[in-house]
mmCIF file of the C-alpha atoms, coordinates in Angstrom:
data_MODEL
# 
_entry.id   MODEL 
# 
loop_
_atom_site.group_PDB 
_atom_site.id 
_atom_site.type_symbol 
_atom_site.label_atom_id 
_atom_site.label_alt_id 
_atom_site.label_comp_id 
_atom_site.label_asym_id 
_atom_site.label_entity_id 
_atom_site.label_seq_id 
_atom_site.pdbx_PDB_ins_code 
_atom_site.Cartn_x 
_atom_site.Cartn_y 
_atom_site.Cartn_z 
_atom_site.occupancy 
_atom_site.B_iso_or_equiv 
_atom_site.pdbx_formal_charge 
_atom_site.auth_seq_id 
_atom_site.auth_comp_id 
_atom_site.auth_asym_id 
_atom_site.auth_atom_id 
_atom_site.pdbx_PDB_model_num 
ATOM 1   C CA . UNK A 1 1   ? 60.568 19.800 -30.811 1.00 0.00 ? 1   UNK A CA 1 
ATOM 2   C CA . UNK A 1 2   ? 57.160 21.369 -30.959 1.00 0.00 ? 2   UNK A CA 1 
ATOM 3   C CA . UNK A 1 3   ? 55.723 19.168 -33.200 1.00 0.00 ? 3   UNK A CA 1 
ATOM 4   C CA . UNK A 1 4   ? 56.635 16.328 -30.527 1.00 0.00 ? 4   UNK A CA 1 
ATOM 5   C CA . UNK A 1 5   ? 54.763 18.641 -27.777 1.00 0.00 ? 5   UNK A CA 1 
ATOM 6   C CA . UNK A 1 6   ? 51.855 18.072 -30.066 1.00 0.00 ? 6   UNK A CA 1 
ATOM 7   C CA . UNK A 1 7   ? 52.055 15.016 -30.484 1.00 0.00 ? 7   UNK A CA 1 
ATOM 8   C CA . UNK A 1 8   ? 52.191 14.368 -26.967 1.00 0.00 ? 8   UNK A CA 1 
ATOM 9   C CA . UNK A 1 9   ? 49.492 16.326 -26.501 1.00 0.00 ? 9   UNK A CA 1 
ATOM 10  C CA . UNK A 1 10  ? 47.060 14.549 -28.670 1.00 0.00 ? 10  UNK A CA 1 
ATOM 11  C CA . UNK A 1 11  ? 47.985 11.245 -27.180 1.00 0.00 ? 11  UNK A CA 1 
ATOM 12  C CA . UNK A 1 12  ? 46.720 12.860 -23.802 1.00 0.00 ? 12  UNK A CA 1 
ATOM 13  C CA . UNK A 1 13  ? 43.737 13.925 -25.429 1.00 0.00 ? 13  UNK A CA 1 
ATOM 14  C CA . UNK A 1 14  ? 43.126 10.682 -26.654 1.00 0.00 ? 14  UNK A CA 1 
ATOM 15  C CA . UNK A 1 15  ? 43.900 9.127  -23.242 1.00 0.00 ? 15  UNK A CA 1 
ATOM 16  C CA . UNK A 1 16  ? 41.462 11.438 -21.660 1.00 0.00 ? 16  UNK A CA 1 
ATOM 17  C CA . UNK A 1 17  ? 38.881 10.868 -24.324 1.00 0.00 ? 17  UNK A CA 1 
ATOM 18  C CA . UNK A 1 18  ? 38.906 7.060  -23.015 1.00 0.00 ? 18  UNK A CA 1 
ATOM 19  C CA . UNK A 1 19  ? 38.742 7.551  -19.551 1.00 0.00 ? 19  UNK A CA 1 
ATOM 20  C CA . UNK A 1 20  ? 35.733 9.984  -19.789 1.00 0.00 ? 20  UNK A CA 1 
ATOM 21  C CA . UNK A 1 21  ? 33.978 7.169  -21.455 1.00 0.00 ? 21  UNK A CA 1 
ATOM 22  C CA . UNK A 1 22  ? 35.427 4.170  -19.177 1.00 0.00 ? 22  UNK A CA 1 
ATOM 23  C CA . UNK A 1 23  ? 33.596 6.864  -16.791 1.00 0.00 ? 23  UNK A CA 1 
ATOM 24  C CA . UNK A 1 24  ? 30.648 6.788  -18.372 1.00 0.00 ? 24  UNK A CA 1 
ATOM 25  C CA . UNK A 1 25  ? 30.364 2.971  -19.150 1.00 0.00 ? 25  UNK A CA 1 
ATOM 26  C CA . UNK A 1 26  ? 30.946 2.635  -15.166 1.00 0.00 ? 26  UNK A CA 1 
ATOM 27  C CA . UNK A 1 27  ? 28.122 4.777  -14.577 1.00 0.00 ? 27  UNK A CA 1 
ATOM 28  C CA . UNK A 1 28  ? 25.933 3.198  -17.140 1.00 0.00 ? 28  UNK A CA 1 
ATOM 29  C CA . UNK A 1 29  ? 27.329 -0.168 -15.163 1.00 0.00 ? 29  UNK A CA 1 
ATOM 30  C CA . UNK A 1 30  ? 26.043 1.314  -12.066 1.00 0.00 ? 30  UNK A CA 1 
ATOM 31  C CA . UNK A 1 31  ? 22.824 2.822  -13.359 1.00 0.00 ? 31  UNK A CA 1 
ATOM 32  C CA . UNK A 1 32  ? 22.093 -0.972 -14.518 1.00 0.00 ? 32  UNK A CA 1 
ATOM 33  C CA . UNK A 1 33  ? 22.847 -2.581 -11.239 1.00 0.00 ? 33  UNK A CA 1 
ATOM 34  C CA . UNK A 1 34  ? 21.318 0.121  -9.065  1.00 0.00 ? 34  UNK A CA 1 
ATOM 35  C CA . UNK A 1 35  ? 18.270 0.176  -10.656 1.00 0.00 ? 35  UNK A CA 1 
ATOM 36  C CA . UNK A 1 36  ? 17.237 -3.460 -11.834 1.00 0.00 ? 36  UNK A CA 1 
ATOM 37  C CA . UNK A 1 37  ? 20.150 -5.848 -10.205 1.00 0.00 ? 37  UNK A CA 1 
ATOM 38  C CA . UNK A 1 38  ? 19.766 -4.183 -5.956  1.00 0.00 ? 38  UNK A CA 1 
ATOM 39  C CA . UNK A 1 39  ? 16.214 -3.854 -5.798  1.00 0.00 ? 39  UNK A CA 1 
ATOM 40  C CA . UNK A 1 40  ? 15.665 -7.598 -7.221  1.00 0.00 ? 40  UNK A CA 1 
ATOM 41  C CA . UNK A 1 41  ? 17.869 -8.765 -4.521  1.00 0.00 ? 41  UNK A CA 1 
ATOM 42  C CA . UNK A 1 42  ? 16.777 -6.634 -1.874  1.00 0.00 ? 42  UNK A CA 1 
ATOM 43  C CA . UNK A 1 43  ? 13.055 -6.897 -2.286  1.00 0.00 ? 43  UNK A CA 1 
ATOM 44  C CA . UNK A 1 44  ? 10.569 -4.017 -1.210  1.00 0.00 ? 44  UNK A CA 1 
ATOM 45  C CA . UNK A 1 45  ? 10.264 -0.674 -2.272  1.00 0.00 ? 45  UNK A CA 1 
ATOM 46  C CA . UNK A 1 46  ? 11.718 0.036  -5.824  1.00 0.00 ? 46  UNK A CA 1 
ATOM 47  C CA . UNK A 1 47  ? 11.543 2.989  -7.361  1.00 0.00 ? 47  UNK A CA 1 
ATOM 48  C CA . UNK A 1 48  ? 14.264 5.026  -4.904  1.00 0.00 ? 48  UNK A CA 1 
ATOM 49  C CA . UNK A 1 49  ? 16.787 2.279  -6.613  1.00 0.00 ? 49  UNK A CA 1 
ATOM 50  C CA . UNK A 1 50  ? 15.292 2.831  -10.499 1.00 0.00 ? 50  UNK A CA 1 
ATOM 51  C CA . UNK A 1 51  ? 15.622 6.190  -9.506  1.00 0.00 ? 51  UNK A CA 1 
ATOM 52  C CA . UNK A 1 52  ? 18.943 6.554  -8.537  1.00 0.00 ? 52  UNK A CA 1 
ATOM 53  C CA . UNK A 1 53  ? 19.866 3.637  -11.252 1.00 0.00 ? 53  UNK A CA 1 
ATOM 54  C CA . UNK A 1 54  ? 18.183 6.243  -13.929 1.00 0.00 ? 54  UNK A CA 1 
ATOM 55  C CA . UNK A 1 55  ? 20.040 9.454  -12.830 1.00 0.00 ? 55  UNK A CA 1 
ATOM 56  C CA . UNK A 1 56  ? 23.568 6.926  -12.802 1.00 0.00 ? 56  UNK A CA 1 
ATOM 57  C CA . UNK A 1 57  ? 22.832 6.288  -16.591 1.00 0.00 ? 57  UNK A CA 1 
ATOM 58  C CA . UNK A 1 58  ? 21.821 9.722  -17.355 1.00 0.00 ? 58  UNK A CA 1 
ATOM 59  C CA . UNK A 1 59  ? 25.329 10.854 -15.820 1.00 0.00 ? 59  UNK A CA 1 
ATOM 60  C CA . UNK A 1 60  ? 26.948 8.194  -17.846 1.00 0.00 ? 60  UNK A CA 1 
ATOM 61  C CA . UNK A 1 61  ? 25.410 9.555  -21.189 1.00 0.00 ? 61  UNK A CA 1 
ATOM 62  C CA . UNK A 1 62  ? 26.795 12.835 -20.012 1.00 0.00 ? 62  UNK A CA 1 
ATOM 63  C CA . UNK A 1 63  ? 30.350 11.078 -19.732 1.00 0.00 ? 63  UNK A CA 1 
ATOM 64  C CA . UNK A 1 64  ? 30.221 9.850  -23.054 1.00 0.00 ? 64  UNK A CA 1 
ATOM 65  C CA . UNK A 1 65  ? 29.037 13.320 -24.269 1.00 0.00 ? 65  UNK A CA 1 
ATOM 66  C CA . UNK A 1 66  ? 31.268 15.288 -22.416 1.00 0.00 ? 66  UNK A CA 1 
ATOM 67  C CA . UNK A 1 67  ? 34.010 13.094 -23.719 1.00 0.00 ? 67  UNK A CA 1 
ATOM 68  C CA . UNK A 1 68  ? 33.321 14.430 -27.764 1.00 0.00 ? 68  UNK A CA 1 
ATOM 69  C CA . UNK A 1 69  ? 32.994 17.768 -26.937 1.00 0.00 ? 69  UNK A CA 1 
ATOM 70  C CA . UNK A 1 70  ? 35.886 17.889 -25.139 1.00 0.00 ? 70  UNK A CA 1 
ATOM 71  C CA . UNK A 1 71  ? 37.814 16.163 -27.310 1.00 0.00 ? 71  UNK A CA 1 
ATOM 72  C CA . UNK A 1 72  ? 36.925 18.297 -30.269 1.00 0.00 ? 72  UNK A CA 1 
ATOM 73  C CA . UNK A 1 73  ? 37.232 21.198 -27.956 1.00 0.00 ? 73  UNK A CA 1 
ATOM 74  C CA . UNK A 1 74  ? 41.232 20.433 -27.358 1.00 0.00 ? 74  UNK A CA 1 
ATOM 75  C CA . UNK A 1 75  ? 41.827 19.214 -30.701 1.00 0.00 ? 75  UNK A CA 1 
ATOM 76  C CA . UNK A 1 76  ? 40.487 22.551 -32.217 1.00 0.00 ? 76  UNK A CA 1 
ATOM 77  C CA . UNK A 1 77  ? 42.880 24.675 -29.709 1.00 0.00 ? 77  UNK A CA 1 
ATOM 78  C CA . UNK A 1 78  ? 45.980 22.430 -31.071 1.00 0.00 ? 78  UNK A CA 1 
ATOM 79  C CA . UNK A 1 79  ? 45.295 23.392 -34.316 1.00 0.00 ? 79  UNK A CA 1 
ATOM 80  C CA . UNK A 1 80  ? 45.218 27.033 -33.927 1.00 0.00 ? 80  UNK A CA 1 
ATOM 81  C CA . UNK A 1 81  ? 47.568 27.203 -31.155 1.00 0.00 ? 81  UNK A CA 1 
ATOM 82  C CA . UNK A 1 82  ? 45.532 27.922 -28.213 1.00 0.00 ? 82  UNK A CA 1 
ATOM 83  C CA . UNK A 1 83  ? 44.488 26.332 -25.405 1.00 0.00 ? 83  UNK A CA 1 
ATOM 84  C CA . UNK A 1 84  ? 40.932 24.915 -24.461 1.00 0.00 ? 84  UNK A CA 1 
ATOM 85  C CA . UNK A 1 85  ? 40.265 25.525 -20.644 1.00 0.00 ? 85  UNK A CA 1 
ATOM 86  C CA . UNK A 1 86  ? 38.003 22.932 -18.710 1.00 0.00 ? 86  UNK A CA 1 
ATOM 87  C CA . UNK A 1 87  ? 34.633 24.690 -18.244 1.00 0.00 ? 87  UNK A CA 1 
ATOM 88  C CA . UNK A 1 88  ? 33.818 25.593 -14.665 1.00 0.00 ? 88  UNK A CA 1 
ATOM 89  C CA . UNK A 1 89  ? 30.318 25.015 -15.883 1.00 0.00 ? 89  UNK A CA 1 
ATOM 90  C CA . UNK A 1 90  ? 30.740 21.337 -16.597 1.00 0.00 ? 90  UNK A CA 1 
ATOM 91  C CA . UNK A 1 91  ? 32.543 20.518 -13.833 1.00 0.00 ? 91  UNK A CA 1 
ATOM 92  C CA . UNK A 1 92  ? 29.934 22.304 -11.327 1.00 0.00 ? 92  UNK A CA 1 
ATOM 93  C CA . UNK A 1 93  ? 27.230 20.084 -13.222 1.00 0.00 ? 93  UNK A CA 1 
ATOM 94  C CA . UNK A 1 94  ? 29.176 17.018 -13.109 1.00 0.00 ? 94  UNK A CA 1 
ATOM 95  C CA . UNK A 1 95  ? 30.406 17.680 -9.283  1.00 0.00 ? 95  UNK A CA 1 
ATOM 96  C CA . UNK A 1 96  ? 26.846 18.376 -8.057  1.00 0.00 ? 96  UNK A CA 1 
ATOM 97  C CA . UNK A 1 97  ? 25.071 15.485 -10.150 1.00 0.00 ? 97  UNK A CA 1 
ATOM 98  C CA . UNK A 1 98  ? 27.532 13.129 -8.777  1.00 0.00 ? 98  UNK A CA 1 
ATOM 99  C CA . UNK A 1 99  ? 27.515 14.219 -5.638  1.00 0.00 ? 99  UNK A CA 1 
ATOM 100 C CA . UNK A 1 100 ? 23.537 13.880 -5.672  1.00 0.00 ? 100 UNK A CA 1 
ATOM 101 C CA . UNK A 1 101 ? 23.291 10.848 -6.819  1.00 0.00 ? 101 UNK A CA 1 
ATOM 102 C CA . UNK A 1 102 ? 25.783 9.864  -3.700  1.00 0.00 ? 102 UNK A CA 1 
ATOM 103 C CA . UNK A 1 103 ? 23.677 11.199 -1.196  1.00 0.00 ? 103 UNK A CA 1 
ATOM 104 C CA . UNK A 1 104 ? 20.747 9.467  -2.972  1.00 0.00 ? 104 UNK A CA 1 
ATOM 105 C CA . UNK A 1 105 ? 23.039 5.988  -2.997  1.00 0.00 ? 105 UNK A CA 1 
ATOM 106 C CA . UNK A 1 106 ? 23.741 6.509  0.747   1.00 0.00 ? 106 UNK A CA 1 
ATOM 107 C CA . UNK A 1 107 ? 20.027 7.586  1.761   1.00 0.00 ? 107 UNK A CA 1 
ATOM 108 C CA . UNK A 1 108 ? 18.354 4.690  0.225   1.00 0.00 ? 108 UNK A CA 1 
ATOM 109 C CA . UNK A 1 109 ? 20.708 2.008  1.943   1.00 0.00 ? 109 UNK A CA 1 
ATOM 110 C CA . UNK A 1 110 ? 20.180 4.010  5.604   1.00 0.00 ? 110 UNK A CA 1 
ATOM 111 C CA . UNK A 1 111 ? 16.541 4.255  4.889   1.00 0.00 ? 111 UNK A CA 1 
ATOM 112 C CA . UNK A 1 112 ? 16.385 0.538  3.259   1.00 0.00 ? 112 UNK A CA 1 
ATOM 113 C CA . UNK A 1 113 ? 18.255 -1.084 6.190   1.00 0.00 ? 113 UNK A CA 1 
# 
């Protein structure tokens, strides 16, 4: 029955390989339309949008990223039996760069109204 464990395990690591980079192609989705679609159809100031729209594709390249190293990280810890904690680390970076570029989202349409 372990060898189904693993199995099931590696599914979920594939699962959770995908949805870090569904993750990542949404930010890269937002990056585009924050930064080139908004300001276009808002007219005015640019660059807080191309801003914002960069640091939403930089995040997004750190999805996609994120999502091989992890990945390897989990399928290295089946093999030998151990287990691959999330990094605290990571998930500071990711929690504080998302929740930046948030405050930057909300900013710009207060200050663009």
């Amino acid at each position: 029955m372990v060898e189904d464990a693993t199995r099931r395990t590696r599914l979920a690591n594939e699962r959770t390989y995908l949805a870090w980079w569904r993750s990542g192609l949404t930010a890269l989705a937002v990056s585009f339309g924050a930064g080139r679609i908004v300001p276009e159809l808002a007219g005015g100031t640019t660059w807080p949008y191309v801003i914002v729209g960069a640091g939403f594709g930089v995040l997004g390249l750190a999805f996609i990223l994120f999502a091989l190293i992890r990945q390897r990280q989990v399928e290295r810890a089946l093999a030998t039996g151990t287990y691959a904690p999330f990094d605290d680390r990571i998930a500071l970076i990711l929690t504080v760069a998302g929740l930046l570029l948030g405050a930057g989202t909300i900013l710009i349409v207060i200050v663009q109204s």
